[in-house]
Residue, then its C-alpha position, 0 to 999 in steps of 0.5 A: x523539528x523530527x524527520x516526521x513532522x520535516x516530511x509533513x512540512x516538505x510533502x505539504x509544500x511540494x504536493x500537488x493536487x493532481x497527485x490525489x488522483x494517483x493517491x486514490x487510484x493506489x488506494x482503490x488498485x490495493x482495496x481491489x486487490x484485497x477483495x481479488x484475494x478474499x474471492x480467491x483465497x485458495x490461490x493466494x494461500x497456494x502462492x504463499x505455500x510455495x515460499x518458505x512460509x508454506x507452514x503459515x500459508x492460511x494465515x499470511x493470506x488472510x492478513x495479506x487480504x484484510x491490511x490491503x482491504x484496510x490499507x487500500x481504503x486509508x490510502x483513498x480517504x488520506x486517513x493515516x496515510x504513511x501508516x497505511x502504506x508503511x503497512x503495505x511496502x513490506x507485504x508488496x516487497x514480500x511478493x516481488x522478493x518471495x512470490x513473483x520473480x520475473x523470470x516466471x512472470x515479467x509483467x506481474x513483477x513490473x506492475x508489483x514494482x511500479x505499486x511498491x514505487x508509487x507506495x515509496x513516493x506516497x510515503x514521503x509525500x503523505x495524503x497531500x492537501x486533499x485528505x483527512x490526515x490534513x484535515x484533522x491536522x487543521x482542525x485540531x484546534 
């Protein structure tokens, strides 16, 4: 059995119910945030070029922007739930390690900390019972 389908059985077994409610809520906080970014590009695009890739500024805030649109709504409906948040771990480690450093603002850095915490325990627990990921599981048949 691979380390994959080991991960599925585990989060399958230890997964309760009420963990959906944080799954979604991760999901909705990430879409929120996507559509924050959308309103706002500018600012997103001038954070971004005050870091290394202040070349390619424009573009790393648009894809910032749609993967947490896209990867905040896959988190909400447990669709391809690990993909999604295999997808946002790099951009949220991005933003501690390149944009929000804690001496220039604390709570920012711990509330980024907490998400890329939450996005870590979500990826070895998956979408969990009540999700499309294990509905289309058991219904592949």
């Amino acid at each position: 059995m691979d380390v994959l389908q080991q991960m599925k059985n585990w989060g399958l077994a230890h997964h309760p119910r009420w963990l959906i409610a944080f799954r979604v809520v991760l999901g909705l906080f990430l879409f929120m945030k996507g559509i924050s970014f959308m309103r706002d590009m500018n600012g997103l695009e001038e954070l971004v070029a005050h870091t290394r890739f202040s070349n390619s500024a424009s573009w790393i805030a648009l894809v910032v922007t749609w993967l947490h649109l896209l990867g905040g709504f896959l988190i909400v409906i447990g669709l391809f739930t690990r993909l999604a948040i295999a997808v946002q771990i790099p951009i949220l480690l991005g933003a501690l390690i390149f944009i929000n450093q804690p001496s220039v603002n604390a709570l920012e850095f711990l509330f980024a900390f907490i998400i890329l915490l939450l996005l870590g325990f979500f990826f070895v627990l998956g979408g969990g019972p009540i999700s499309l990921d294990q509905f289309f599981s058991r219904h592949k048949a």
